[in-house]
C-alpha positions as CSV (number, residue, x, y, z in Angstrom):
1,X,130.9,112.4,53.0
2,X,131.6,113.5,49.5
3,X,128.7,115.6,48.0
4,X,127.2,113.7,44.9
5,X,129.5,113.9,42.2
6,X,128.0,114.3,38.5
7,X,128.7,112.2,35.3
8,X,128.4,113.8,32.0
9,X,125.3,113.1,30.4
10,X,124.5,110.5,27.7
11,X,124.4,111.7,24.1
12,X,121.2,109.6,24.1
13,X,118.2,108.6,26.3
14,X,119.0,105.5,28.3
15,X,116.7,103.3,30.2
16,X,119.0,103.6,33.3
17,X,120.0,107.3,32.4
18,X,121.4,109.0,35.9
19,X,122.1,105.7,37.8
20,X,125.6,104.8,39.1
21,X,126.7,101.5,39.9
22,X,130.2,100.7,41.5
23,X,131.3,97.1,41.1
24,X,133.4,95.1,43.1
25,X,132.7,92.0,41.1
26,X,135.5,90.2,40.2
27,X,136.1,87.5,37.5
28,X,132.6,87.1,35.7
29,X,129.0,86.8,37.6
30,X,129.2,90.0,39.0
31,X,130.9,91.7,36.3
32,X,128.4,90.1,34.1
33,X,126.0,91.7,36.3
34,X,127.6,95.3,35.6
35,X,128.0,94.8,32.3
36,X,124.3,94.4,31.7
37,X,123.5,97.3,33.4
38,X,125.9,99.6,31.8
39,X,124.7,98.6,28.3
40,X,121.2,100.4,28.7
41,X,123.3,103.5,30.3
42,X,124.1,103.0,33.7
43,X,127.6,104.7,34.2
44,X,129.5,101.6,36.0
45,X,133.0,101.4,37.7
46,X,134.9,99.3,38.3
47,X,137.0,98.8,41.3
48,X,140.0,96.8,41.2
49,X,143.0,96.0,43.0
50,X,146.2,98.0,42.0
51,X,149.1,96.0,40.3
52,X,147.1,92.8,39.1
53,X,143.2,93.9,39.0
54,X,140.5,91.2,38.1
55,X,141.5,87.3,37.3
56,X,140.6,87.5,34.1
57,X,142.2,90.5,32.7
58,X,145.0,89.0,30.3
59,X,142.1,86.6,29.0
60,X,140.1,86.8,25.8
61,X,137.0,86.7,28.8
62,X,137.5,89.9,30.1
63,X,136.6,92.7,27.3
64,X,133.5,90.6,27.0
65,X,132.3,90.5,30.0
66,X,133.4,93.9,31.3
67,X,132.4,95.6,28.3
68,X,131.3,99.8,29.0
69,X,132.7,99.8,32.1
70,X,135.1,102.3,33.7
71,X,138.4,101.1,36.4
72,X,139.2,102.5,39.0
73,X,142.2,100.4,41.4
74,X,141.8,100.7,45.5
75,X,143.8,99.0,47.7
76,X,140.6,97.1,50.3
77,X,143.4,96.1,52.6
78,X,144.5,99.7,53.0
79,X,142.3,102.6,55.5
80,X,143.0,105.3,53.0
81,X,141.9,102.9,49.9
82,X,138.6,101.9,51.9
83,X,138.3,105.3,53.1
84,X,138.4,106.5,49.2
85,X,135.6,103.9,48.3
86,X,133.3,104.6,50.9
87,X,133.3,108.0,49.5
88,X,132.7,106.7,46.2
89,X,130.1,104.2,47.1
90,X,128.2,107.2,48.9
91,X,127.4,108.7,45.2
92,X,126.2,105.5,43.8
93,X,122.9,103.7,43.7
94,X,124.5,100.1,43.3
95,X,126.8,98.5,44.4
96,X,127.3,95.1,43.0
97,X,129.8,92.7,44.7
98,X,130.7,88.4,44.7
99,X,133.1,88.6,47.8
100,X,132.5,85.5,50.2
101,X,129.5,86.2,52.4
102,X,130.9,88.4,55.5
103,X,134.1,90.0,53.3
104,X,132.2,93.1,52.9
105,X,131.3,93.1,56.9
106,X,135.2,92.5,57.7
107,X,136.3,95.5,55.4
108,X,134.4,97.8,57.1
109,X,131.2,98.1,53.7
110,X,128.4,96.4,55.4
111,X,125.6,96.8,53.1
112,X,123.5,98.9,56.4
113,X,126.7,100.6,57.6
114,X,126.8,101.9,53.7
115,X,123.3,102.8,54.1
116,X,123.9,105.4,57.0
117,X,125.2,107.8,55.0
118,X,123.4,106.7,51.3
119,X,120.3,105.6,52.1
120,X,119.5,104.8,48.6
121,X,121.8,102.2,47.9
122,X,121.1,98.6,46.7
123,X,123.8,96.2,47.1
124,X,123.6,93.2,44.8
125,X,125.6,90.2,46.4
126,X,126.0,87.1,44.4
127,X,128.2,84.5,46.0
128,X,127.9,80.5,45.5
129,X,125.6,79.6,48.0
130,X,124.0,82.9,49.2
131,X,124.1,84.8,52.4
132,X,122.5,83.1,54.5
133,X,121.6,78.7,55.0
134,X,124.5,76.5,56.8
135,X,126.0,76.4,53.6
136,X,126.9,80.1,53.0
137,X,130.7,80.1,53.4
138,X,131.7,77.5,51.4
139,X,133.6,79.0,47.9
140,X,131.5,78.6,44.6
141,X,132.4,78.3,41.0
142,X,129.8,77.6,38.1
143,X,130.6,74.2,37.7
144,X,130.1,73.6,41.8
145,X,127.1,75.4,41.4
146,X,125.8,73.2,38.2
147,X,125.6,70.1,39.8
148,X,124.5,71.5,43.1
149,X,121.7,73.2,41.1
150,X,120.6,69.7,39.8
151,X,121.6,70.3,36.2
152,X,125.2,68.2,35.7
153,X,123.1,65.1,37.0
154,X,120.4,65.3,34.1
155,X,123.5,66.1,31.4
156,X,124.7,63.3,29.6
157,X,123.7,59.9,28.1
158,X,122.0,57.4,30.6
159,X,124.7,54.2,30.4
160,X,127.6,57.6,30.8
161,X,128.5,59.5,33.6
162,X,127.3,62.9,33.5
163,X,128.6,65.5,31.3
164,X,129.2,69.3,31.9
165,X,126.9,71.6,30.1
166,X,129.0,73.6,27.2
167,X,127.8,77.1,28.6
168,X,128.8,78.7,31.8
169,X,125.3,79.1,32.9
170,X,125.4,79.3,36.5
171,X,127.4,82.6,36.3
172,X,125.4,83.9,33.3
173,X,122.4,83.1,34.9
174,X,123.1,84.4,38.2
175,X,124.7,87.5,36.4
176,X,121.4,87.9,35.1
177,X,119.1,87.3,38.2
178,X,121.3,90.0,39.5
179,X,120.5,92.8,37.1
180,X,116.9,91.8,37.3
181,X,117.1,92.2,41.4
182,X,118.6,95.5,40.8
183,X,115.9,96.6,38.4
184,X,113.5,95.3,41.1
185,X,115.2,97.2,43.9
186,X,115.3,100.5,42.1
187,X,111.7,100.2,41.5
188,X,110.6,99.3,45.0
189,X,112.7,102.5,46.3
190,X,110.9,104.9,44.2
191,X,108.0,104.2,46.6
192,X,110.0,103.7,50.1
193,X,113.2,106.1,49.3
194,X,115.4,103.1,50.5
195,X,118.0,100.6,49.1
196,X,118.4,96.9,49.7
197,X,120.3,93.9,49.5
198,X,119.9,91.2,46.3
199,X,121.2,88.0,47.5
200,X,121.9,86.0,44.4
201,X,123.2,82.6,44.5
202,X,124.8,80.8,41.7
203,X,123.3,77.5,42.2
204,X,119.9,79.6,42.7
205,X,120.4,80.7,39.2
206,X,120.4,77.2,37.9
207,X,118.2,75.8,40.1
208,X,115.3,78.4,39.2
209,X,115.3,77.3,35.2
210,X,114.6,73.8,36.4
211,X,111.4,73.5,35.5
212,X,108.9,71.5,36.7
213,X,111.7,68.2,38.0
214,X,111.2,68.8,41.5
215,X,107.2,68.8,41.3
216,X,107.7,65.5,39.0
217,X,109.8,64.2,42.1
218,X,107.2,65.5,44.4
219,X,104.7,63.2,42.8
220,X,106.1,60.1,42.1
221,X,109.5,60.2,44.7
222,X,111.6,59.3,42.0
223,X,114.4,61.6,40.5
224,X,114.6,62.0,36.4
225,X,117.5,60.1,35.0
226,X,119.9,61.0,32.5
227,X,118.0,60.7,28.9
228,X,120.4,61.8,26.4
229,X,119.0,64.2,23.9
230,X,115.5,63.0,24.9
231,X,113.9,64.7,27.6
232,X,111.3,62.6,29.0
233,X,107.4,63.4,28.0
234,X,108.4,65.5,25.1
235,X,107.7,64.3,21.7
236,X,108.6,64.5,19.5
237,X,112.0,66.1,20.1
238,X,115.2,65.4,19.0
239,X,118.0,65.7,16.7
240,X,118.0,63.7,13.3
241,X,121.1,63.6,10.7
242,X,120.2,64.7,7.2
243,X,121.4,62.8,4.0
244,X,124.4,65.3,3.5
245,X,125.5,64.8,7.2
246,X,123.9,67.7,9.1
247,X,121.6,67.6,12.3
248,X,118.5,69.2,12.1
249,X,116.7,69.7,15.8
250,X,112.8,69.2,15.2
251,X,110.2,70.0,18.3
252,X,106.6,69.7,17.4
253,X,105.2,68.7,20.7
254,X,101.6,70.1,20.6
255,X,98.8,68.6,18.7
256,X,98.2,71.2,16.2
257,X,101.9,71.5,15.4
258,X,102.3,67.5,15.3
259,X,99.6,67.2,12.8
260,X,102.1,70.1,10.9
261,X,104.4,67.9,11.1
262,X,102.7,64.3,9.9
263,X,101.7,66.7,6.6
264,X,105.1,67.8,5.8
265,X,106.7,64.1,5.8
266,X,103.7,63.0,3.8
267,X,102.4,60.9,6.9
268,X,99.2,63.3,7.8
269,X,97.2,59.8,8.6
270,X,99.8,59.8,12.1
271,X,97.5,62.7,13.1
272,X,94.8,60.7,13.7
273,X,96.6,57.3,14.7
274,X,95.5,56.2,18.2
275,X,99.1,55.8,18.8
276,X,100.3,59.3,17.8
277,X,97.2,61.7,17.8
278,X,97.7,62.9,21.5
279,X,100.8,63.9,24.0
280,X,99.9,60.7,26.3
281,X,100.1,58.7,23.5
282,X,103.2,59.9,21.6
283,X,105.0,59.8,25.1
284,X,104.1,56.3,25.3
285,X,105.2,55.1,21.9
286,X,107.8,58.0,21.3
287,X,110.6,55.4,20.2
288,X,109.0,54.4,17.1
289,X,107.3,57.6,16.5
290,X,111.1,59.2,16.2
291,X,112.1,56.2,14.1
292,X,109.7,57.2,11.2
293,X,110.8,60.8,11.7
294,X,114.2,59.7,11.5
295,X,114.1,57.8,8.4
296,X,112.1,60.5,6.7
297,X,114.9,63.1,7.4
298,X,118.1,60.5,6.4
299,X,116.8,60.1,2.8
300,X,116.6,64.2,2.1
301,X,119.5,66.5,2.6
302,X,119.4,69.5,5.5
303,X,118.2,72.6,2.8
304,X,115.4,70.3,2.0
305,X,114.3,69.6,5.2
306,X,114.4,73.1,6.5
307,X,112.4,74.3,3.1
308,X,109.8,71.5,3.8
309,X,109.6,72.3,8.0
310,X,109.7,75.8,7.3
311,X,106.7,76.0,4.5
312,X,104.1,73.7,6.8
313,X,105.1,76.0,10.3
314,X,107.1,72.9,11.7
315,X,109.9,74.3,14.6
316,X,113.0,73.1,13.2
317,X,116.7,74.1,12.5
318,X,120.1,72.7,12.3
319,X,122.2,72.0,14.7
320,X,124.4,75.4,15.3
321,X,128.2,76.0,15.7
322,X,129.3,79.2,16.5
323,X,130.5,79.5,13.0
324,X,127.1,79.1,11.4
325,X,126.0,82.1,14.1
326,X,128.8,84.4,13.0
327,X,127.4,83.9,9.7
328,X,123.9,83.5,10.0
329,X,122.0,86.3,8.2
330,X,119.3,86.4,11.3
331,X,122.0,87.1,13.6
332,X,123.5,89.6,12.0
333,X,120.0,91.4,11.2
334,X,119.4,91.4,14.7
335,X,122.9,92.9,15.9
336,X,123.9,89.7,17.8
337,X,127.3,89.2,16.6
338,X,129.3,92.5,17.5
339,X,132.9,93.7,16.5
340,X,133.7,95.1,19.9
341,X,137.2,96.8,20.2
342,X,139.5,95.4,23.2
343,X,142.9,96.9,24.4
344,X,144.9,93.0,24.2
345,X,143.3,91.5,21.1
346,X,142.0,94.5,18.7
347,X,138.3,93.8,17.3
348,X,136.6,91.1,18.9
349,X,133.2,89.2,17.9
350,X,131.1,89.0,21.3
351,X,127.3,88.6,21.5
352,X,124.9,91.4,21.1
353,X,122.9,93.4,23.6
354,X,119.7,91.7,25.2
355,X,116.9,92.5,25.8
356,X,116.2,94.7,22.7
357,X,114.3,98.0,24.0
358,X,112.4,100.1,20.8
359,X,112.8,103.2,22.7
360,X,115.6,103.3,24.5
361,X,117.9,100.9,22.9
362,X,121.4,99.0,24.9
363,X,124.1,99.5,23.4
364,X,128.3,98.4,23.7
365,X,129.3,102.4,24.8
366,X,132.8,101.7,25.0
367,X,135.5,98.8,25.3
368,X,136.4,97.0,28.6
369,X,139.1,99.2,30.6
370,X,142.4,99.5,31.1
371,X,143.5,98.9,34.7
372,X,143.2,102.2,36.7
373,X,142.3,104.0,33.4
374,X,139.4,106.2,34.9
375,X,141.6,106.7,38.2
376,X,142.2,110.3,37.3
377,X,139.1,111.3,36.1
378,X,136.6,109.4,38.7
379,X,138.4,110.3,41.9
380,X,138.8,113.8,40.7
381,X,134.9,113.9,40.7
382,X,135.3,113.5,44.2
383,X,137.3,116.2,44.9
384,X,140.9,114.6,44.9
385,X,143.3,117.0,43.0
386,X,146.2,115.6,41.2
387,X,148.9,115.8,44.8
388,X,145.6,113.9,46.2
389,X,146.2,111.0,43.9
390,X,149.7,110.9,44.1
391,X,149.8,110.5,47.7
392,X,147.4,107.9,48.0
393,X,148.8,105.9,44.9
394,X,152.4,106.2,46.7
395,X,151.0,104.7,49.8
396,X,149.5,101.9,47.8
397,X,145.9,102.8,48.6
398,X,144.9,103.1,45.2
């Protein structure tokens, strides 16, 4: 076992100042995962394979969602290159991977084995279906885990098949359930001095932001159709095309904020219409209460329906492209819209860094990596002089 190695320190306090991850995570929910953690200061490697490293290197993907991280190359299919890791992984606190459950067991890095000699460690493990349940070794993608999550079924008009939601949530999502496990973990083992496993499954991910559907189901035995851009007992909400062509989303769903509403289109008597004046009601007659909103919002272009919304406290905005975010003044206020150097395509726009912290702040510390860039100066941590590396890079291991 390699004594603890040391990284140098930040130039500023971090929330996760001092921890180490090593990521195996390959092609985005995992390296999502490891992203995330190195943007409020983890240190994070990344371990790829020599020659080709991850899927998506080549791809306009990859400085995004590898962002601040470090690379490494290792060889899993060679002793030496396992032997190398293990050594590596014995200095971190996480280790994050998105292998097939039972690849890590077959290589020789079960998460307990690990444990013998780092006792510490967390090992987050997001695969399709999880680790355990009869469906456990069967391969997972986002879009496999959308509809298995429920959501592709409820995605599109009613009278049209179903539609693919535009965002890859099921790896983002499980990305994120991933950090938060390891958050968790490192919390629970400043009481117990021990690591543990997160088992994150993409589908889980999508599943868990469900709402309230499968108590709806629970209740009546029925599943929820496809709706379009109504969703069922909310109203009103939709979309609603301006005079000059726009869409502006309106959701005034409460009482109080419906009344808003009636006042700003110069209807305030629908507050108090039996048919309108309460959730049961406007669910009921929801069609016609959306026609007067429509026809209010089609004779008045979008700047005056946002002015009008805006002044009586009505939730409303148009309908956003990514253009209007890279412009948007709110956006930019907030630091959402980064220029991010990469290595392949010079400056890139990418989102910003979430959750904002007022004390210890995320930030992007450095561009996504060149293959094997950090070989030389994280394997020298653990002790490997320059003939060290040679050797082991001639025999392929790293």
């Amino acid at each position: 076992m390699i004594a603890g190695m040391t990284a140098p320190e930040p130039a500023e306090a971090t929330a996760l100042s001092g921890i180490r991850v090593v990521s195996l995570g390959q092609v985005l929910a995992a390296s999502y995962c490891a992203t995330l953690l190195g943007e409020f200061g983890a240190e994070v490697i990344k371990v790829e394979r020599p020659g080709s490293g991850d899927g998506l290197r080549g791809s306009i993907a990859f400085p995004q969602d590898n962002r601040g991280q470090l690379s490494v190359t290792c060889n899993l299919k060679s002793p030496d290159g396992i032997a190398v890791l293990k050594q590596l992984i014995d200095t971190a606190d996480i280790l994050v991977e998105n292998f097939r459950p039972g690849t890590l067991e077959r290589l020789d890095l079960a998460p307990e084995g690990l444990r013998a000699s780092n006792p510490g460690l967390i090992v987050v493990r997001i695969s399709g279906y999880g680790q355990t349940g009869p469906y456990r070794e069967r391969a997972g993608f986002d879009r496999v885990a959308l509809s298995f999550g429920g959501l592709t079924a409820l995605t599109g008009e009613a009278d049209r098949p179903p539609v693919r939601p535009g965002y890859m949530i099921a790896d983002y999502g499980a990305g994120t359930f991933a950090a938060l496990g390891a958050l968790l973990a490192l919390q629970a083992r400043q009481r117990t001095g021990r690591g543990q496993d997160v088992d994150q499954a993409l589908y889980e991910a999508v599943w868990r932001m469900s709402g309230t559907h499968v108590s709806a189901f629970g209740q009546t035995g029925r599943n929820r159709e496809r709706s379009g851009n109504y969703f069922p007992g909310v109203v009103p909400a939709e979309q609603f095309q301006t005079a000059d062509g726009e869409y502006l989303i309106i959701n005034a769903t409460t009482d109080r904020v419906f009344a808003r509403l009636a006042a700003a289109i110069g209807r305030p008597e629908l507050a108090d219409d039996p048919a309108y004046a309460r959730g049961a009601q406007r669910r009921e007659h929801h069609e016609e209460l959306h026609a007067i909103i429509r026809a209010w919002v089609a004779e008045r272009c979008l700047a005056e329906c946002q002015a009008t919304f805006d002044a009586h406290g009505v939730p409303a905005v148009k309908l956003y492209t990514t253009s209007d975010i890279a412009a948007d003044p709110h956006y930019a206020a907030r630091e959402q819209v980064l220029e991010v150097e990469s290595a392949d395509f010079g400056t890139l726009l990418q989102p910003g860094v979430v959750p904002r912290l007022t004390d210890t702040p995320g930030r992007v510390r450095r561009r996504a990596p060149l293959l094997g860039e950090h070989n030389g100066e994280i394997y020298g941590r653990l002790g490997l002089d320059a003939d060290a590396l040679a050797e082991l890079q001639e025999s392929g291991a790293i």
